[in-house]
N, CA, C and O of each residue as an XYZ file, in Angstrom:
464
protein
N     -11.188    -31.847    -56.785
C     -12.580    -31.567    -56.495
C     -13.427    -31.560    -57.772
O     -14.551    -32.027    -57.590
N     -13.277    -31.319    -58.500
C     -13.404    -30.907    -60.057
C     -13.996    -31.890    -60.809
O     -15.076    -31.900    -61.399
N     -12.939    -32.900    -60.678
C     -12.858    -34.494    -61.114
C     -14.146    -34.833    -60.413
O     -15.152    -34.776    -61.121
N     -14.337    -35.251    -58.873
C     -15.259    -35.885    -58.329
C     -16.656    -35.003    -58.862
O     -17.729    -35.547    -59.123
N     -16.435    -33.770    -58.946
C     -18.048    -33.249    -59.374
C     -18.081    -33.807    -60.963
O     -19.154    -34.395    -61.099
N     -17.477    -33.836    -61.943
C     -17.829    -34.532    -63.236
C     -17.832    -36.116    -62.827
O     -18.715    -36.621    -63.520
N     -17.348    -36.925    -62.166
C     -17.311    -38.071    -62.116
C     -18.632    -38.642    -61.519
O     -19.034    -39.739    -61.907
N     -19.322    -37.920    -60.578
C     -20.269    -38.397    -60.111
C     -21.216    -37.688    -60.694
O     -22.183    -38.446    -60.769
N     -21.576    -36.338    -61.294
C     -22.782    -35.586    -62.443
C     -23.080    -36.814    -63.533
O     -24.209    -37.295    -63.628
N     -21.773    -37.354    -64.484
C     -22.189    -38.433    -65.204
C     -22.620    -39.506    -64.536
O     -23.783    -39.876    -64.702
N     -21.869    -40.101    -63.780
C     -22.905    -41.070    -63.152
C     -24.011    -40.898    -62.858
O     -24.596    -41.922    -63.211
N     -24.878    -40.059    -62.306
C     -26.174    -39.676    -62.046
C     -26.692    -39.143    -63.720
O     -27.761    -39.413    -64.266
N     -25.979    -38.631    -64.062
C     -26.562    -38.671    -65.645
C     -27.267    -40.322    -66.124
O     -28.441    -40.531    -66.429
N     -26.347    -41.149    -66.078
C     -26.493    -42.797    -66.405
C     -27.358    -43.282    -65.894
O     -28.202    -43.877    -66.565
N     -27.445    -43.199    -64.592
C     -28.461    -43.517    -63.526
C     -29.836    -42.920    -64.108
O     -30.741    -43.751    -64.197
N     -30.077    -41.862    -64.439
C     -31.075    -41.032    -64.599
C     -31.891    -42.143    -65.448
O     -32.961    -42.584    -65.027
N     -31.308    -42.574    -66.690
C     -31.261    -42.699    -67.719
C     -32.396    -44.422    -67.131
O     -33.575    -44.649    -67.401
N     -31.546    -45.175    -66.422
C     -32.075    -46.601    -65.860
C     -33.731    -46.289    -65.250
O     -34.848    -46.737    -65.509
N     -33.144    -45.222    -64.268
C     -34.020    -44.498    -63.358
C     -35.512    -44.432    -63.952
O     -36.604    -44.684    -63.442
N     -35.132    -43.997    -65.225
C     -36.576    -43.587    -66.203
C     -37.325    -45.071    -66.354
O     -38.533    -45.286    -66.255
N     -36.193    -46.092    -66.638
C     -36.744    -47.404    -67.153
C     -37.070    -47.974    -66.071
O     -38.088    -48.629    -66.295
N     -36.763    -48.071    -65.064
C     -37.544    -48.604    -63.889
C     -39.063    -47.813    -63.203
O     -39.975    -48.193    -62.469
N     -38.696    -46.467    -63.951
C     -40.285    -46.043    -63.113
C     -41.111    -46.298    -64.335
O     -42.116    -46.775    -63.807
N     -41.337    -46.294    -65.563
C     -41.620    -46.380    -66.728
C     -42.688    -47.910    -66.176
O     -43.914    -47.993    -66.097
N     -41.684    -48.885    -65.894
C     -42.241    -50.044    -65.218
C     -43.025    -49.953    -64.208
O     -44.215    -50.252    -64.303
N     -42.484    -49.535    -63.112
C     -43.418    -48.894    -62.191
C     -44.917    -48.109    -61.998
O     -45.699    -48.102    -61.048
N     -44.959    -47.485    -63.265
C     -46.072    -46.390    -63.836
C     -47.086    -47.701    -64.422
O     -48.254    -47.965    -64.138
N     -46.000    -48.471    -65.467
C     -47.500    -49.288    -65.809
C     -47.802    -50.223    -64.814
O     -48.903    -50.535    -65.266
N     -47.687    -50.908    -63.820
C     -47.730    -51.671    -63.226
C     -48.502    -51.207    -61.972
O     -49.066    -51.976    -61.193
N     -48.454    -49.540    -61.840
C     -49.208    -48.804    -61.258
C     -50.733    -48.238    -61.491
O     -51.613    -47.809    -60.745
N     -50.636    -48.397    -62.524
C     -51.670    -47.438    -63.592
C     -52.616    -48.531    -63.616
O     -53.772    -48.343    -63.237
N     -52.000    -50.292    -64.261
C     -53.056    -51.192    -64.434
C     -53.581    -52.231    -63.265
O     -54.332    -53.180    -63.485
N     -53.200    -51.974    -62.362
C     -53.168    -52.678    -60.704
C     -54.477    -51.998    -59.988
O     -54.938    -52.507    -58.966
N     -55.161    -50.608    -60.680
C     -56.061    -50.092    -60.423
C     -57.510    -50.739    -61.118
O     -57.706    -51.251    -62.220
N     -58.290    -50.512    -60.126
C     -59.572    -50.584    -61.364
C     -59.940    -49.712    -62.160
O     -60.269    -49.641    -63.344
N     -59.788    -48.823    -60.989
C     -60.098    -46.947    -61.611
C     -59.020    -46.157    -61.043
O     -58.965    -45.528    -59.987
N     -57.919    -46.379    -62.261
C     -56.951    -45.459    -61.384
C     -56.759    -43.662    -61.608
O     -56.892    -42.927    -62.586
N     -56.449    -43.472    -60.423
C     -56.523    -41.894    -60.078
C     -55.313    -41.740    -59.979
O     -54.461    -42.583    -59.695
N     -55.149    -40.217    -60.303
C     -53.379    -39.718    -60.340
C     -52.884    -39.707    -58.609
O     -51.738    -39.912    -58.207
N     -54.100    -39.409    -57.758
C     -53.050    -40.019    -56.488
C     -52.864    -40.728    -55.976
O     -52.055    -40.675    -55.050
N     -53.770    -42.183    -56.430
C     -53.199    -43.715    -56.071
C     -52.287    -43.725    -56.597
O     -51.319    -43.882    -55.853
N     -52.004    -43.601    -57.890
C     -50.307    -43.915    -59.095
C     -49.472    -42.890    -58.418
O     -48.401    -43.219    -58.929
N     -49.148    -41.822    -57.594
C     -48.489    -41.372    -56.922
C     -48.035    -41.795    -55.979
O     -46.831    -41.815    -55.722
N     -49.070    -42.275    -55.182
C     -48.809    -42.803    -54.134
C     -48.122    -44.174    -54.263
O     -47.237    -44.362    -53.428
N     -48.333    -45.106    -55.082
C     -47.736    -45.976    -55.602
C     -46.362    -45.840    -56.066
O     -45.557    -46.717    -55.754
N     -45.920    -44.640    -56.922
C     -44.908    -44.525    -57.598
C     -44.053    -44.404    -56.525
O     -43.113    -45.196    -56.450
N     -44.259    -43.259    -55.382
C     -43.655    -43.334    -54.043
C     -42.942    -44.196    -53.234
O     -41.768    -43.981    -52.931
N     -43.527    -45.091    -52.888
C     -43.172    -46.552    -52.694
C     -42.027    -46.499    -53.721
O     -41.065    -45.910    -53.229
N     -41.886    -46.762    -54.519
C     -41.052    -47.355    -55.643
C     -39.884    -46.175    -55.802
O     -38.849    -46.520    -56.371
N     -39.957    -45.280    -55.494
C     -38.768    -43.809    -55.190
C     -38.418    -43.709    -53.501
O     -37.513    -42.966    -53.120
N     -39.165    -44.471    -52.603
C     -38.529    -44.499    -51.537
C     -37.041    -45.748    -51.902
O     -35.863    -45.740    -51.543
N     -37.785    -46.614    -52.687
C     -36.528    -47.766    -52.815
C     -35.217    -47.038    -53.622
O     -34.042    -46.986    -53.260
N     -35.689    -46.639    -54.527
C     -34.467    -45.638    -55.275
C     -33.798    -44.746    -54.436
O     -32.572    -44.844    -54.483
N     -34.389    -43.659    -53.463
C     -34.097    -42.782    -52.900
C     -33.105    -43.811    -51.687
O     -32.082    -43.216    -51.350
N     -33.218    -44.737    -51.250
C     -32.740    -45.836    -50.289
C     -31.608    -46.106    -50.844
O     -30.641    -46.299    -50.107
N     -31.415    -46.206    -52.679
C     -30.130    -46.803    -52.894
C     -29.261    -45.591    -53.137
O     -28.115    -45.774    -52.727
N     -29.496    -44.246    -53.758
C     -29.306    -43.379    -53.609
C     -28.160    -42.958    -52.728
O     -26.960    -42.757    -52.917
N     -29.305    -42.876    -51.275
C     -28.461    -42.488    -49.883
C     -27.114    -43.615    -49.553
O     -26.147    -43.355    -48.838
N     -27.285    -44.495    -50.054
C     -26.630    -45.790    -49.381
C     -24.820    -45.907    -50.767
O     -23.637    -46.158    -50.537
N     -25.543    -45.588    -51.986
C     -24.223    -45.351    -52.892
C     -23.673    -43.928    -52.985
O     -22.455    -43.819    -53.126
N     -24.515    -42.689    -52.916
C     -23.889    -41.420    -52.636
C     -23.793    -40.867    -51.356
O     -24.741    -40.711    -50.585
N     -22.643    -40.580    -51.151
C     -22.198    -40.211    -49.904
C     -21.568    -39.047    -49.716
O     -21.018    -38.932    -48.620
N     -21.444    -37.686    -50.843
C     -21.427    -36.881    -50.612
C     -22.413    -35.751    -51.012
O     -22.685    -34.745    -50.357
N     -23.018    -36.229    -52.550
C     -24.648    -35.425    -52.275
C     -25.494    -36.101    -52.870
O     -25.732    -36.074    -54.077
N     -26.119    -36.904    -51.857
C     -27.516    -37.075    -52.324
C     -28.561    -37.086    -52.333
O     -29.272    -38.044    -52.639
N     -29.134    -35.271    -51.763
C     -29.938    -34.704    -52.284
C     -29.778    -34.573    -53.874
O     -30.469    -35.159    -54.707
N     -28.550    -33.537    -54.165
C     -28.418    -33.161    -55.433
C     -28.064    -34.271    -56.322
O     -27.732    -33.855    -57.432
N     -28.034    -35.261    -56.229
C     -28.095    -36.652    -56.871
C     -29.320    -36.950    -57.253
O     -29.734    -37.279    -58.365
N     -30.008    -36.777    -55.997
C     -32.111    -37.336    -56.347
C     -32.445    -36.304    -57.426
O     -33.176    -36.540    -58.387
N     -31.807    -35.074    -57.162
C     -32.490    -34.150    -58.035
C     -32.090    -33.950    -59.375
O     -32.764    -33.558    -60.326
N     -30.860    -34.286    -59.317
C     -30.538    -34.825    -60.820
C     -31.173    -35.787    -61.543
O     -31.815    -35.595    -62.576
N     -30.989    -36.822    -60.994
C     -31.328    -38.382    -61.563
C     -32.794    -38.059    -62.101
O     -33.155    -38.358    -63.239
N     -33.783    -37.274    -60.954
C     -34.856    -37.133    -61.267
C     -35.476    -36.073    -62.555
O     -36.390    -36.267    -63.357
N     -34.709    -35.089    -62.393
C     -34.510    -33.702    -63.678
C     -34.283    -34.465    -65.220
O     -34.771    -34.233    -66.326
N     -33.579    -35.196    -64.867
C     -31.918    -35.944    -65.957
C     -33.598    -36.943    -66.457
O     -34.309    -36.735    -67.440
N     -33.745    -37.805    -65.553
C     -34.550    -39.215    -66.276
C     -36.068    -38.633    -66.816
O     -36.241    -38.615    -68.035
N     -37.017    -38.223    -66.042
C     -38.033    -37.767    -66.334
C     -37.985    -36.249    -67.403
O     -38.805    -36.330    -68.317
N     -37.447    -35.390    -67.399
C     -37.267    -34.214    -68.377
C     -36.610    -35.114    -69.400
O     -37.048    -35.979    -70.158
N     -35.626    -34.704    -69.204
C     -34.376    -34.902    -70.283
C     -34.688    -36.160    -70.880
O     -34.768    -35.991    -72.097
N     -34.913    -37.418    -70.543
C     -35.120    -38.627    -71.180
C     -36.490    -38.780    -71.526
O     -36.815    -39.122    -72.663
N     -37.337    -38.546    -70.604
C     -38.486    -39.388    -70.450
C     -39.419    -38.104    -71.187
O     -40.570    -38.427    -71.481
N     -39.063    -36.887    -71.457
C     -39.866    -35.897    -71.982
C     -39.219    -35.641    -73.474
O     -39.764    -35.926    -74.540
N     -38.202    -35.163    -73.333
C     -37.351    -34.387    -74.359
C     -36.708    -35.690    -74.755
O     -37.521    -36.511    -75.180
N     -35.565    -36.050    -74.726
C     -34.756    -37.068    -75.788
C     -35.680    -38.423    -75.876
O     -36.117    -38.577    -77.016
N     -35.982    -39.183    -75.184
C     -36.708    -40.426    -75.745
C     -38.453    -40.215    -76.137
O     -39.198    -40.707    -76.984
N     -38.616    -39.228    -75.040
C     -40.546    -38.876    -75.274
C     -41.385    -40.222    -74.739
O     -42.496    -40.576    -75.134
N     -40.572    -40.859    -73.759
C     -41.937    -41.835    -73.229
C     -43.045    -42.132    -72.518
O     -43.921    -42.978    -72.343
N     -42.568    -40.900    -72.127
C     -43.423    -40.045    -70.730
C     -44.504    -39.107    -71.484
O     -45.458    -38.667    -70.842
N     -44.347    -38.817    -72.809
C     -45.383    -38.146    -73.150
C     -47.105    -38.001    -73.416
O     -47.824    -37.010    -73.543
N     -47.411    -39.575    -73.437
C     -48.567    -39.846    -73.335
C     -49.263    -39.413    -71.664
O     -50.423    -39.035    -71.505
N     -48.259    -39.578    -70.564
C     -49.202    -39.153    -69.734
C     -49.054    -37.441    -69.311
O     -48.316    -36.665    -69.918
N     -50.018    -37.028    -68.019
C     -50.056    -35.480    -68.034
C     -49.611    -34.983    -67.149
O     -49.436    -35.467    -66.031
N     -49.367    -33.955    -67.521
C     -48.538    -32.370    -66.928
C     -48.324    -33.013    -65.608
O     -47.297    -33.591    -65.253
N     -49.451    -32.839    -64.898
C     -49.527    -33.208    -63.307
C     -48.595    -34.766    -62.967
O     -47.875    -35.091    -62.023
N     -49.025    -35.494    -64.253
C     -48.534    -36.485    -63.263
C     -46.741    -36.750    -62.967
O     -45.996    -37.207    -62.100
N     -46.685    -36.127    -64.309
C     -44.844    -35.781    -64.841
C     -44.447    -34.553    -63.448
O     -43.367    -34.715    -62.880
N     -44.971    -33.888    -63.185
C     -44.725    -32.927    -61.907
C     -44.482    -33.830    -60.725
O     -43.408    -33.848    -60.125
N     -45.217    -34.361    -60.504
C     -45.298    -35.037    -59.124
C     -44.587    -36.631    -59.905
O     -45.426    -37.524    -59.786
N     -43.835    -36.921    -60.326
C     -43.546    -37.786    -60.513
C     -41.732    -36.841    -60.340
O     -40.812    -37.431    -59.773
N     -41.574    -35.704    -60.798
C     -39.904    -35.182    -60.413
C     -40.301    -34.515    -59.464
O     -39.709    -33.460    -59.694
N     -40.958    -34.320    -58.416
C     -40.721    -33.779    -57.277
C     -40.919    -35.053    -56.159
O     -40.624    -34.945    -54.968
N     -41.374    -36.048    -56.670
C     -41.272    -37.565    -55.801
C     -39.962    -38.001    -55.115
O     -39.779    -38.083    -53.900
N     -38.918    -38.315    -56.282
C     -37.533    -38.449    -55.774
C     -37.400    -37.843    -55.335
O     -37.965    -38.233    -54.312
N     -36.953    -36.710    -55.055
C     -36.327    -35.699    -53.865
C     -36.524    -36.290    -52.780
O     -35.803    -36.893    -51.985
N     -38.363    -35.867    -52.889
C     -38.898    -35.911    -51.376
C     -38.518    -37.550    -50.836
O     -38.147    -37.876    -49.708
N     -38.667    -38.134    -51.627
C     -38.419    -39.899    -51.135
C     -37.252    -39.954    -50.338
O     -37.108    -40.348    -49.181
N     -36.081    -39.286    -51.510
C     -34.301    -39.594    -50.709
C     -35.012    -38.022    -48.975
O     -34.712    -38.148    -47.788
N     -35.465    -37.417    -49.285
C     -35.136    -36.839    -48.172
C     -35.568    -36.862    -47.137
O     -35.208    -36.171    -46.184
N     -36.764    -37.997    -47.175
C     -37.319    -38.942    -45.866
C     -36.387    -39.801    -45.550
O     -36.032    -39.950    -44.381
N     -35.723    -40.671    -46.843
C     -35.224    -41.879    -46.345
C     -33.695    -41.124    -45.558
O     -33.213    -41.743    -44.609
N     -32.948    -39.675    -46.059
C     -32.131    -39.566    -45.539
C     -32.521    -39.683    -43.942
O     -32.109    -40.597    -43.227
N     -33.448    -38.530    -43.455
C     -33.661    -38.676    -42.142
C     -34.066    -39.619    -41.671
O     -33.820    -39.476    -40.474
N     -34.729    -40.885    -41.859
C     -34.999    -42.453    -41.230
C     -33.091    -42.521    -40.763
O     -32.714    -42.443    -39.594
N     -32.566    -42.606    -41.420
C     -31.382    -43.113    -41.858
C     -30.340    -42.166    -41.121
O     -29.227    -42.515    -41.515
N     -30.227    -41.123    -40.227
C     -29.989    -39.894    -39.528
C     -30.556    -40.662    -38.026
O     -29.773    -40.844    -37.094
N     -31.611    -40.958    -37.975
C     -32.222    -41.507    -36.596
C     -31.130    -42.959    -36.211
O     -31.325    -43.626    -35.195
């Protein structure tokens, strides 16, 4: 049991890590697609783009992935995207909030689509 909880924590560690570089993409591609962009179009946008994550998520973890979304999401945006790389730092408080409480909520729609 032991094994599978370190075996799959690092993996979602790794993941985290991609995770950041794909929304990173996502953010600008969000941000400049606006004329006048507002933090809840780029939310709403980013969404979209964490339902697809949250989709692969559910579909490769199969024993938690809630606590997978919430890693990946803690792990990429804090830990990478704040603290160890800092790429996330130019934008604000709010949008870094709602950008780690996105994944969750994404995998935990797509779980229940996916339940029906």
């Amino acid at each position: 049991m032991s094994a599978t909880v370190v075996k799959h924590a690092s993996l979602w560690i790794v993941f985290g890590f991609f995770y950041l570089s794909g929304l990173e993409m996502a953010l600008r591609l969000a941000i400049d697609g606006q004329q006048y962009p507002t933090l809840l179009k780029t939310l709403g946008l980013i969404f979209i783009f964490n339902l697809l994550v949250g989709h692969l998520i559910t579909k490769y973890e199969t024993y938690w992935p809630m606590l997978a979304s919430v890693t990946v999401s803690l792990v990429g945006i804090a830990g990478f995207g704040y603290y160890y790389t800092q790429r996330l730092v130019q934008y604000s408080v709010e949008l870094g909030l709602g950008l780690a409480l996105s994944l969750p909520l994404a995998t935990f729609i797509v779980q229940k689509f996916k339940a029906q």
